[in-house]
N, C-alpha and C positions, 0 to 999 in steps of 0.2 A: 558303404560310402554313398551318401546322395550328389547328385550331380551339382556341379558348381556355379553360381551365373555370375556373370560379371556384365555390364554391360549392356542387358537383355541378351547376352548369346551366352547358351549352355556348352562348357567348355569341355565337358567329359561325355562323350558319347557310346557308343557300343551297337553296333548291328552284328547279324550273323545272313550270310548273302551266301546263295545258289546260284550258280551259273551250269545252264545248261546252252548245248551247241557244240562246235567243233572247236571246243576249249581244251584237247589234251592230246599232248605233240606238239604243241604251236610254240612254246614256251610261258603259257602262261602265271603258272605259277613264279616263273623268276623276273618275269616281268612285273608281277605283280608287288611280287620283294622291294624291288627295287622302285616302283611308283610310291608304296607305304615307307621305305626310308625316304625317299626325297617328302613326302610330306608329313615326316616325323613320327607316321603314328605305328600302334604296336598289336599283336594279333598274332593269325595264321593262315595258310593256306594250306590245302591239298587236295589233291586226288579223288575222287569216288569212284569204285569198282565201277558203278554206271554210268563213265563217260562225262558225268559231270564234275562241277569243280566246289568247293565249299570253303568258306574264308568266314574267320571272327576276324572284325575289326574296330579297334579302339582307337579313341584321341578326339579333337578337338572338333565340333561338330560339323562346321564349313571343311573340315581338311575330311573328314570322314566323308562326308556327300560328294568330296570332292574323285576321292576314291570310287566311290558305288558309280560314279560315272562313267571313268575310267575302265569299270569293271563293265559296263555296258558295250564298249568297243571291246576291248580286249587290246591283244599284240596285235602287228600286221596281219599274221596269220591266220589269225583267230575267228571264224565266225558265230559270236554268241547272237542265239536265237532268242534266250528267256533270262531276266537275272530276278529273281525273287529277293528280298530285305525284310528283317523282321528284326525290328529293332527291341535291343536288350535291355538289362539294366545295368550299367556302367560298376566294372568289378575291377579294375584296374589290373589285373593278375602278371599282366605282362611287361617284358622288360623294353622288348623290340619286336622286330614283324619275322616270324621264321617261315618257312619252306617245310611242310611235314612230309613225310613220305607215307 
């Protein structure tokens, strides 16, 4: 499916984001759930054995930037040092934003 424009704004987007730093313990990951349902979009987060954290994220491209920014603070706790983005090509595969373990 190619992305859709309406407007001049392309409404289907897709990154995939690194987050390294003191991102696991803090509650990242269910923070992160819950910042992607409040801005609707759909994907995953989890875990890497290396301390970092790695998320696919889909949806609407201001609500996606909106996220990677998000994902640049973190939770309170969180101190991220580095978030990498490498944006995809929109596959829509998802229903909602899950939590992987």
């Amino acid at each position: 499916m190619d992305n859709r424009v309406l407007d001049n704004r392309v409404l289907d987007n897709r990154v995939y984001v690194l987050v390294s730093g003191r991102v696991q313990g803090v509650f990242f990951r269910a923070s992160a759930k819950k910042r992607a349902d409040e801005l609707r979009l759909t994907g995953w987060v989890r875990n890497l054995d290396d301390g970092r954290v790695e998320a696919i994220i889909e949806g609407e491209k201001e609500k996606v930037n909106k996220m990677v920014e998000w994902c640049r603070k973190g939770p309170d706790y969180a101190d991220v040092a580095d978030v990498q983005v490498i944006s995809e090509k929109y596959i829509g595969e998802f229903n909602d934003f899950s939590v992987l373990r």
